[in-house]
N, C-alpha and C positions, 0 to 999 in steps of 0.2 A: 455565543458560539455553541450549537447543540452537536453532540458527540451521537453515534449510531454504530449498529452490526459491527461488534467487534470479532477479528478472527487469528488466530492462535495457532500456530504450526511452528515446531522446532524451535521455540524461544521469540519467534518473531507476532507480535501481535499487532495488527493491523482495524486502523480504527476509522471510520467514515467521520469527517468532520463538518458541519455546515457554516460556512462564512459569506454572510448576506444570500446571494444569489446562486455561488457559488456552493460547490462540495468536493472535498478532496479525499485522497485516504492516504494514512500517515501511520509509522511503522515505530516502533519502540526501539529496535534500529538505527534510525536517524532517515531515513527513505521517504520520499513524499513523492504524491502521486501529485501531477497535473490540475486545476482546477477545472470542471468537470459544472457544466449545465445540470443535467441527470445523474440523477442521487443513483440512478443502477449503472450508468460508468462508472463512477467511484468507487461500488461494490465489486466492482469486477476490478479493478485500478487493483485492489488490495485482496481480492483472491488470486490475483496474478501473480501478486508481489510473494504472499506465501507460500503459494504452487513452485514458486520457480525456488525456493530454497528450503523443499523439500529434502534435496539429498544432502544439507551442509552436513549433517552427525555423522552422516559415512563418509565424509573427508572431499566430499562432492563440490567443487567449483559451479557455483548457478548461473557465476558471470554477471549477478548482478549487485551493483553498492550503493551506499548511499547517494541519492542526488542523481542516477543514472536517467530520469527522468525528466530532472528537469529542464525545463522549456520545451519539451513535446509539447506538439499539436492533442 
C-alpha cells in the first residue's frame, strides 16, 4: 500500500493512499474518501475534505464527519 500528497489544514491531514488499482484519500480524522480509479480524484477527494474544514478554529460547523462519504459514487 503506497502513501502520496499529504495535505495539512487545521489539524486535519489528508493522505492519498494506493490499494491495488484503486486510490483513496484518508484523513487523520477518521474520514475516508471513496475509492477512486484516478489518483487526481483522490487528490481532490482530500483537498476537499480540508477545504471544507477550514473554518472549524473559528467555531465554524463544515457539516462534514467522519464517514460522511461513504459509499458515494
Amino acid at each position: 500500500m503506497a502513501h502520496e500528497e499529504t495535505q495539512e489544514k487545521n489539524g486535519h491531514t489528508a493522505t492519498v493512499v494506493e490499494q491495488g488499482r484503486f486510490c483513496l484519500a484518508r484523513c487523520t480524522c477518521g474520514w475516508r474518501g471513496p475509492a477512486r480509479r484516478a489518483r487526481s480524484r483522490a487528490r481532490t477527494d482530500a483537498e476537499e475534505h480540508t477545504e471544507a474544514h477550514t473554518g472549524e478554529d473559528a467555531g465554524e460547523d463544515a457539516g462534514e464527519h467522519p464517514g460522511d462519504h461513504i459509499g458515494e459514487p
